[in-house]
N, C-alpha and C positions, 0 to 999 in steps of 0.2 A: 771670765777668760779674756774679752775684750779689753778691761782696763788692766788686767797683768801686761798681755799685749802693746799697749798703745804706751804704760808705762817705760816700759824696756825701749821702745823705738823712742820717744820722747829723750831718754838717758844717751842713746845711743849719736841721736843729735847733737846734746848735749855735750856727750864728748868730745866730738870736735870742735866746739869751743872753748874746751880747759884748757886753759894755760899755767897754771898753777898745779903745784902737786897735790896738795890740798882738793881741788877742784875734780881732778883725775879722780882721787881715792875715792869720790863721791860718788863720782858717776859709776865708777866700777862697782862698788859697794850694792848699788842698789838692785842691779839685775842680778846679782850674787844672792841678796836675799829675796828678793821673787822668785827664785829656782824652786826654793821650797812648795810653794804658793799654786804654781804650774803643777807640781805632782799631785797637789792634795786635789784639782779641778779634772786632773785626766778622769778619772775614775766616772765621773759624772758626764763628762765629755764623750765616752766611750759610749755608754749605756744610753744616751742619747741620739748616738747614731747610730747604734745600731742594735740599739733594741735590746730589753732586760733579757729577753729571752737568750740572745747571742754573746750578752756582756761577758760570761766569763771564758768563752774560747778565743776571744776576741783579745780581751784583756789580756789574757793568758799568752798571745802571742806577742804582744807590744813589746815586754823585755827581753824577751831573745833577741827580738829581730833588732832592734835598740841596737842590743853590745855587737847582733854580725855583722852590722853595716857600719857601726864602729873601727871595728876591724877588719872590713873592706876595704871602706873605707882609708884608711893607714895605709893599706898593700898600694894600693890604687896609687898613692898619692906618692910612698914610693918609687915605683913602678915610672912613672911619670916622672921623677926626678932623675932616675936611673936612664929613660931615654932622650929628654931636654940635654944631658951633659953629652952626649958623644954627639 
């Protein structure tokens, strides 16, 4: 998980040194395909901390709360655009 991690922040450096578009597509590319990489580690990540016993109510909660704070998220940020303008 640390070299997913350290990966992505390395890229993310990185980008702001592209000047090329070529260069951009790269750096984007990369954390695009570590997304993948990050899900298949949750699993193990979870069960780690908190214990095989607890892993799957635990687990079991991660994607709900994922997509509500998604779209709280959104509201939120709305909401905040809605009172910045007046």
């Amino acid at each position: 998980m640390t070299l997913v991690f350290s990966t992505m922040a390395l890229v993310l450096v990185f980008v702001l040194r592209a000047d090329t578009p070529l260069l951009l597509g790269i750096a984007v590319s990369v954390p695009a395909l570590s997304y993948g990489g990050l899900y298949t580690l949750f699993p193990a990540a979870t069960a780690s901390f908190f214990g095989e016993k607890n892993f799957g109510l635990h687990y079991g909660k991660k994607y709900p709360m994922r997509n509500f704070w998604r779209y709280t998220g959104v509201k939120l940020k709305e909401k905040k655009k809605l009172i910045n303008l007046n």
